[in-house]
C-alpha positions in Angstrom: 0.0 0.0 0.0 1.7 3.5 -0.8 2.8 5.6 1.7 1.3 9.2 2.0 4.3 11.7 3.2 4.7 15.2 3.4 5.7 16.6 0.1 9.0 17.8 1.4 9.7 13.7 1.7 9.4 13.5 -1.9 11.5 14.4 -4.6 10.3 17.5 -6.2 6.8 17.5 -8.0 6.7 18.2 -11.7 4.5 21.0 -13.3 1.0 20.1 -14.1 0.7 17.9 -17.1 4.7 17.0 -17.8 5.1 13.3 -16.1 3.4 11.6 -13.3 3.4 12.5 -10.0 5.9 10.6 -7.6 4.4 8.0 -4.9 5.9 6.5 -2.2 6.8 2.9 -2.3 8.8 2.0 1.1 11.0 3.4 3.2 11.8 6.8 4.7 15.5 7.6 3.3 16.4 7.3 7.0 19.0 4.8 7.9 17.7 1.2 8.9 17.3 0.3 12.6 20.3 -1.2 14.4 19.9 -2.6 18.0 21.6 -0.7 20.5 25.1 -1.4 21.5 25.5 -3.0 24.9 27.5 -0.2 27.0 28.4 -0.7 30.1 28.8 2.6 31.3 25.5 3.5 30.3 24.3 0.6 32.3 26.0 1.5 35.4 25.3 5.1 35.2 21.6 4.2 35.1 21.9 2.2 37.9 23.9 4.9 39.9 20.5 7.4 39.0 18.2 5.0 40.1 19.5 4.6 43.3 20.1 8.6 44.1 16.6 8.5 42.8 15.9 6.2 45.4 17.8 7.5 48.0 16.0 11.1 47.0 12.7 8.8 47.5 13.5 7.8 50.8 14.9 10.7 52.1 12.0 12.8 51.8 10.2 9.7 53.3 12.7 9.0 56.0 12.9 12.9 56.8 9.2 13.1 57.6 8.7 9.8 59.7 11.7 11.3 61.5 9.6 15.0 61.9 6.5 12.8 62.9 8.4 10.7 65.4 10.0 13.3 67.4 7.0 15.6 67.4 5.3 12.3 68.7 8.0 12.1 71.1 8.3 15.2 72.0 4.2 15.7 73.2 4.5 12.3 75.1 7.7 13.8 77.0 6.0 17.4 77.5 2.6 15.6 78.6 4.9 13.4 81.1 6.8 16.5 82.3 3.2 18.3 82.7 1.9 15.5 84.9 4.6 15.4 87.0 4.8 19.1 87.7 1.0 19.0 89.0 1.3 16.6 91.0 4.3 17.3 93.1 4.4 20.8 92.8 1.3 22.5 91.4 -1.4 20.7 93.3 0.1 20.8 96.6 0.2 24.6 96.2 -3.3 25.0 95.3 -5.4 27.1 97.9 -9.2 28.8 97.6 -7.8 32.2 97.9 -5.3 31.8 94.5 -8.5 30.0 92.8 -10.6 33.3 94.0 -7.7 35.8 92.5 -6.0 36.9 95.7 -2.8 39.1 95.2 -0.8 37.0 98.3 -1.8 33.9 97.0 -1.2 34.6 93.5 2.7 36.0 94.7 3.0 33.3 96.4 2.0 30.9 93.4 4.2 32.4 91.5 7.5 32.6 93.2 6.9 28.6 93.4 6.3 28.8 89.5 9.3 31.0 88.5 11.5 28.7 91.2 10.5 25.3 90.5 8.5 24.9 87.6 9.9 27.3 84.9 13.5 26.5 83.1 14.8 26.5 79.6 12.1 24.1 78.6 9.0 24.8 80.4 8.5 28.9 78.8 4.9 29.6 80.1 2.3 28.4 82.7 -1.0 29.5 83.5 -3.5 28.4 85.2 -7.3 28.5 84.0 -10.4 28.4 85.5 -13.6 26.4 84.3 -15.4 29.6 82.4 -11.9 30.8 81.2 -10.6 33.3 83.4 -6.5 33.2 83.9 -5.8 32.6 87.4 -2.4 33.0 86.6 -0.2 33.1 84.6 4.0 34.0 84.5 3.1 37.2 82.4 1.1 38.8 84.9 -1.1 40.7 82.1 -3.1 38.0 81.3 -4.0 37.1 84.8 -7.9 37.9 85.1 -8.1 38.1 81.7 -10.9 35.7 80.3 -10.5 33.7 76.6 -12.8 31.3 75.2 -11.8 27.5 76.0 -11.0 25.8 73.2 -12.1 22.0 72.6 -8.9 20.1 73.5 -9.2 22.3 76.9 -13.1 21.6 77.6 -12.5 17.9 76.9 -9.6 17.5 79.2 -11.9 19.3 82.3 -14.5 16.8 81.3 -12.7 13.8 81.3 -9.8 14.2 83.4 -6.5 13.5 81.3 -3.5 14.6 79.9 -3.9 16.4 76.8 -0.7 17.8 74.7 -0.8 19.2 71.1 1.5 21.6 69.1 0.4 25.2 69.8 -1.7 27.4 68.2 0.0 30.7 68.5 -2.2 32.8 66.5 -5.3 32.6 69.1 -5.8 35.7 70.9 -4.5 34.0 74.7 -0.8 33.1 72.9 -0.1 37.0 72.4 2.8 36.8 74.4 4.2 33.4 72.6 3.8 35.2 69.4 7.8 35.4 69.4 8.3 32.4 69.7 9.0 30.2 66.5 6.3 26.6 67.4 5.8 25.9 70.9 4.2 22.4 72.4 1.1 22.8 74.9 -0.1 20.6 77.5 -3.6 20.8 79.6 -3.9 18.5 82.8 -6.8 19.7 85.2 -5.8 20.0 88.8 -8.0 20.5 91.8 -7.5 22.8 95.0 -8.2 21.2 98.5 -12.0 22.0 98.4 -12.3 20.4 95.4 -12.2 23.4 92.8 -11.5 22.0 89.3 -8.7 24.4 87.7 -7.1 23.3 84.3 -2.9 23.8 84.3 -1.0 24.2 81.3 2.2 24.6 80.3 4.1 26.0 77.3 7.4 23.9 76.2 9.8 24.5 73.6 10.1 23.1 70.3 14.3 22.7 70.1 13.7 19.4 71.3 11.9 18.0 68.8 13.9 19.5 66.2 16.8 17.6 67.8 15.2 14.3 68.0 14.4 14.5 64.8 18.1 15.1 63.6 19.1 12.3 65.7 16.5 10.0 64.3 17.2 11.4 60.7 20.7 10.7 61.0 20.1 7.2 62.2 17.8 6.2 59.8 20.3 7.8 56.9 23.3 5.7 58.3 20.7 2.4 57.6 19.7 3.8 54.4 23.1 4.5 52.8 25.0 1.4 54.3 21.9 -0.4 52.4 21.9 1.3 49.1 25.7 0.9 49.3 25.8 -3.0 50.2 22.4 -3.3 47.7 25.2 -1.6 45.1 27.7 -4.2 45.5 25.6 -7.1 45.3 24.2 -5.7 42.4 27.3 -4.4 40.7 28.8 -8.3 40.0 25.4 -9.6 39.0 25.5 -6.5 35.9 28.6 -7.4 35.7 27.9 -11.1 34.7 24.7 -9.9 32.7 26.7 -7.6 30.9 29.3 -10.0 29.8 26.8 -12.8 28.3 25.0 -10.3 26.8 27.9 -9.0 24.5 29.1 -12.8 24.0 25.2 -13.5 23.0 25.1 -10.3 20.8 28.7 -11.3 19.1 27.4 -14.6 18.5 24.7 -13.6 16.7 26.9 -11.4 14.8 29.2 -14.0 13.8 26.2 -16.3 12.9 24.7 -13.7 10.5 28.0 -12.9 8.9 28.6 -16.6 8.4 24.8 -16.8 7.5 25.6 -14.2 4.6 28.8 -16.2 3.7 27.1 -19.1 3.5 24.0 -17.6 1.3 27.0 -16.3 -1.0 28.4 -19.5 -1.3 25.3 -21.7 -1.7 24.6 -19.1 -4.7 27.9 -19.6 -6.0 27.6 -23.6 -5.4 24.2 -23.4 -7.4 25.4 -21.4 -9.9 28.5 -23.2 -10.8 26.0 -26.7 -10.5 24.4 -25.2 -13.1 26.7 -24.0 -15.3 28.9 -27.1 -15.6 25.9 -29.7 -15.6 22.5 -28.4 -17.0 24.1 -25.6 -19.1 26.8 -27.7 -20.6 24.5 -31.0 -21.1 22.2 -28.2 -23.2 24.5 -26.7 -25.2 25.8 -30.2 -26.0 22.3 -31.2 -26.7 21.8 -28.1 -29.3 24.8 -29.3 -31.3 23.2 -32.7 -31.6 19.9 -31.9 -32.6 21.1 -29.2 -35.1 23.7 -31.3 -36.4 20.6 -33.8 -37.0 18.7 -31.0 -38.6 21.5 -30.5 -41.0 21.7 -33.9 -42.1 18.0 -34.7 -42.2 18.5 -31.3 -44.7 21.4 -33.2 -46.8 19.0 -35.9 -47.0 16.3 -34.3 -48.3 13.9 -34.8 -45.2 12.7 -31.1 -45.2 10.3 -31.4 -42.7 12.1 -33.0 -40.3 15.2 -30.4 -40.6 12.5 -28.2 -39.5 11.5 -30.1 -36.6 14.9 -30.4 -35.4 15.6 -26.9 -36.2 12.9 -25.8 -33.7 13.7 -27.8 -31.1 18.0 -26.8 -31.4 16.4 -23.1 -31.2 14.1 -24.2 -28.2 17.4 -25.7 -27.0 19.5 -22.6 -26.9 17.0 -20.2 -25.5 16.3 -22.5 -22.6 20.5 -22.2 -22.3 19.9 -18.5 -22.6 17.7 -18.6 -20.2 19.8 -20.4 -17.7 22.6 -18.3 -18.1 20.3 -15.3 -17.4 19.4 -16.7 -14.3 23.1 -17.9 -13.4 23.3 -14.0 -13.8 20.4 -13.5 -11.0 21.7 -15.9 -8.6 25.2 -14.4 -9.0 26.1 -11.9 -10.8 30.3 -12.5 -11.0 30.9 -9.0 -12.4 29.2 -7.5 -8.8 31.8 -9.5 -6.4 34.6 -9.1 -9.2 34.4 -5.6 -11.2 31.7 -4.1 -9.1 28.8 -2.1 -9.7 29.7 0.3 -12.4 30.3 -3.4 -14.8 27.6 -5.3 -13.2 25.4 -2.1 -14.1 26.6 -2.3 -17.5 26.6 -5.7 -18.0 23.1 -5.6 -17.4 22.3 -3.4 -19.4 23.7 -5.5 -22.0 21.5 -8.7 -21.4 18.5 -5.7 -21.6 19.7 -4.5 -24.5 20.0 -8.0 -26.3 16.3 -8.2 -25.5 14.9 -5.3 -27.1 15.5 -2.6 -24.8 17.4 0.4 -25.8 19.4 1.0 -22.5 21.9 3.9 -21.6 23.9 4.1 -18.6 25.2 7.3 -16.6 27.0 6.7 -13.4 28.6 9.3 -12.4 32.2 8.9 -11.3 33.4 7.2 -7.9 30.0 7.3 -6.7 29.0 3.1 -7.3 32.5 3.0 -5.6 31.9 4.8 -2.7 29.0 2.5 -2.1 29.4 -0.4 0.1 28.7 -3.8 -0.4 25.4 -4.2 0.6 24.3 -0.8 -1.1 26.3 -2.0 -4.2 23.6 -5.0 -3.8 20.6 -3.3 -3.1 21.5 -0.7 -6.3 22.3 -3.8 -8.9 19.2 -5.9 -7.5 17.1 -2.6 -8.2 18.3 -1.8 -11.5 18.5 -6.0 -12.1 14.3 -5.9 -11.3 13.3 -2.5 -13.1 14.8 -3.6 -16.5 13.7 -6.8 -16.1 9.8 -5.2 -15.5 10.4 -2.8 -19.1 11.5 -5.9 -21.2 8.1 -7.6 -19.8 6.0 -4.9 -19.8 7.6 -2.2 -22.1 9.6 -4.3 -24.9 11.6 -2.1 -27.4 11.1 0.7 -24.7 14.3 3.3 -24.0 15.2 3.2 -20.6 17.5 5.4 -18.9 20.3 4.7 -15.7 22.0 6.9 -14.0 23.6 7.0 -10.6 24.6 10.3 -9.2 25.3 11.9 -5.3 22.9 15.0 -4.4 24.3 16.1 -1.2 24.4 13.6 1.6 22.2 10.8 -1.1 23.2 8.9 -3.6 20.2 8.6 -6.2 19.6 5.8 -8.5 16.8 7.0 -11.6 16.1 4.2 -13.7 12.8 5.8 -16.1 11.4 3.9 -19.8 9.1 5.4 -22.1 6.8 2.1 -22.0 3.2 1.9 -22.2 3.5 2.8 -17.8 0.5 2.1 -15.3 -1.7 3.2 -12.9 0.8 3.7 -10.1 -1.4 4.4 -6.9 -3.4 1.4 -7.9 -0.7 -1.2 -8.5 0.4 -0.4 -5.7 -2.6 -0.8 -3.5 -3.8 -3.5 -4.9 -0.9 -5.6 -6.7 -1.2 -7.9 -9.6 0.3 -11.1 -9.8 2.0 -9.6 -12.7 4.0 -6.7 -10.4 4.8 -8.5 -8.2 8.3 -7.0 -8.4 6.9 -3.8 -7.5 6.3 -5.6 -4.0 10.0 -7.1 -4.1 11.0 -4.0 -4.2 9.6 -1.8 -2.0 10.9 -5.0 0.9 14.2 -4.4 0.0 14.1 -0.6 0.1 12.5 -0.9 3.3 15.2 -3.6 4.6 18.1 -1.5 3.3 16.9 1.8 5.3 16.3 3.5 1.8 13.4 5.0 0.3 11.9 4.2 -3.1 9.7 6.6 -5.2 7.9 5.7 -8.3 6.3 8.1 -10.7 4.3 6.4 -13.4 0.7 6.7 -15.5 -0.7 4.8 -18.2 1.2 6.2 -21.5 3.4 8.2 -20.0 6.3 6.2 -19.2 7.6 4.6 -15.4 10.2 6.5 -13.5 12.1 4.6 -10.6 14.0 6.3 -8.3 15.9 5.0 -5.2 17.5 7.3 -2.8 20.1 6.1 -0.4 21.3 8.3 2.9 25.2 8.0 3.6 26.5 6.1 6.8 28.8 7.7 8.7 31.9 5.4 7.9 
């Protein structure tokens, strides 16, 4: 089925009405795919980004469990501290007359406070009643002052607990914290001797946390690296081992396709040379006999016999021809001997003996700068488009030439046969272009690309265009 391309893929467009327009057979002109080489380095380097992406994983991971964890930590140590300060110095110290406001008993509350309770951890204590009001607190502005209760506080005065949370500095009561970067908060209710429920909280710094999570981050990244490392060399000797049978595999199958290719060569030349010396030779043999039968049946007057035999010596030697043509085909000795510019020509010879009218224009050192399988693809091209005119354009002119246009080499083989509905054949291919097909396969095989420009009555123009390898 044709390609449809862009028609900057093609080769230039002709005006209206001068010669068919070109179609797309196979291929893209790009070079043919090659599995990637095996590199090593690039192996290893893609192991080394998978574990840094790894380790990157994991770190972010590893740095929040360790945030999480000491914050954790951290409110289970304040909420312990908390419950130890009410009850072996807070409670004791309750009295009626610091629940009711009293200037003495508050002093007195607070000397206890700023002696015992305070320190580089504990920043702030107060001391609420049930509707709100601060009994006291160690920034004596707020004391009397009333805030709303906030749920963590209500439920800890309703049932009786230990309640710690990370603070909440932007509510109106944590004016005086404002300064401070996070702080931890604990509630614990406490109770003066008559019974009087008063809530008791406490203010503790954050530097703690940020150090236990350091020291758990730092634990959990000597684990992870002496794992990604000791996962490295474990892994390093297996890629190693990998590695190596994969370029012994991948050299094997090199070595078996260039003996497959040998061999393919040499079966050709095996068949070839089998036919040459046995069919071909028993043939020609056989063509002297019959027409040296012909000519004495003549001499003896048998006319119609001579003409019998006559026949069947001519039948004779164009089967020979034949065979030699497709000695040719099977291989062509001038390709592997004189290459492509002689095999080209000698080509053009058989074509010519035919009925074509063949000339050939290669320009020079350009079939030489071909390699061998280019050489091949160009002479198995040039081998299937003459063969095509002589079956479907006999006594047609056909024209070869071979010629570089910048980083191409082009091959234009074009007759001035009888041509064909080019889109169509190609959609749908007869039995009878079936060559068409052949081809487009090895254009396709070869990395090349193959353009065909043909109509009925206006002639077939081939034209194969091959990129150049970088040597």
């Amino acid at each position: 089925m044709p390609h449809t391309h862009p028609a900057d893929e093609l080769p230039a467009q002709p005006a209206a009405g001068s010669s068919p327009a070109w179609v797309r057979v196979s291929g893209d002109g790009g070079a043919a795919p090659e599995p990637d080489p095996l590199d090593l380095r690039r192996i290893v380097w893609r192991l080394v980004l998978g574990a840094l992406g790894v380790l990157m994983l994991v770190g972010i991971g590893s740095i929040y469990a360790a945030s999480h964890l000491a914050e954790r930590e951290a409110v289970n140590d304040a909420a312990g501290t908390a419950d130890v300060l009410a009850e072996a110095l807070v409670q004791p110290a309750l009295t009626e007359d610091l629940a009711a406001g009293e200037v003495t008993a508050v002093a007195d509350f607070d000397a206890l406070v700023r002696a015992r309770v305070l320190s580089t951890n504990v920043v702030r204590v107060k001391l609420w009643s049930t509707e709100g009001r601060v009994v006291y607190a160690d920034e004596p502005e707020l004391i009397g002052q009333t805030f709303p209760l906030d749920d963590q506080q209500l439920e800890a005065l309703r049932s009786p607990s230990v309640r710690a949370e990370v603070s909440d500095l932007s509510r109106s009561e944590n004016i005086f914290e404002r300064d401070q970067d996070r702080l931890l908060e604990v509630y614990r209710p406490v109770w003066t001797p008559n019974g009087t429920q008063l809530l008791f909280e406490i203010y503790t710094a954050y530097e703690p946390v940020r150090e236990r999570a350091g020291q758990l981050l730092r634990g959990l990244a000597g684990v992870m690296v002496t794992s990604l490392l000791v996962l490295f060399g474990l892994t390093v000797p297996i890629l190693w081992r990998v590695f190596h049978r994969l370029r012994v595999a991948q050299e094997q199958r090199e070595a078996l396709l260039v003996r497959a290719v040998e061999a393919s060569a040499d079966e050709r030349r095996r068949i070839a040379g089998t036919l040459h010396d046995g069919p071909v030779q028993d043939l020609a043999g056989a063509a002297f006999i019959v027409a040296g039968a012909g000519a004495r049946a003549e001499g003896l007057g048998d006319d119609s016999l001579a003409a019998d035999l006559r026949r069947a010596a001519a039948a004779v030697r164009s089967s020979i021809g034949g065979l030699r043509s497709l000695l040719v085909d099977i291989y062509p000795p001038s390709l592997s001997t004189a290459g492509l510019a002689a095999a080209v020509n000698d080509l053009a010879g058989q074509a010519t003996a035919r009925g074509l009218r063949v000339s050939v224009d290669l320009a020079a050192g350009v079939a030489e700068s071909l390699n061998e399988a280019e050489q091949r693809l160009v002479h198995r091209v040039v081998q299937e488009c003459l063969r095509n005119a002589a079956t479907h354009a006999p006594q047609a002119a056909v024209t070869i030439s071979l010629r570089e246009e910048g980083a191409t080499v082009v091959l234009d083989i074009a007759d001035d046969g009888p041509g064909f509905d080019a889109t169509n054949v190609l959609t749908q291919p007869s039995d009878g272009h079936f060559g068409v097909r052949v081809l487009g396969d090895l254009a396709a095989a070869a990395g090349a690309a193959l353009d065909l420009a043909s109509a009925p009555g206006r002639g077939t123009h081939w034209r194969l265009s091959l990129p150049r390898r970088d040597s």
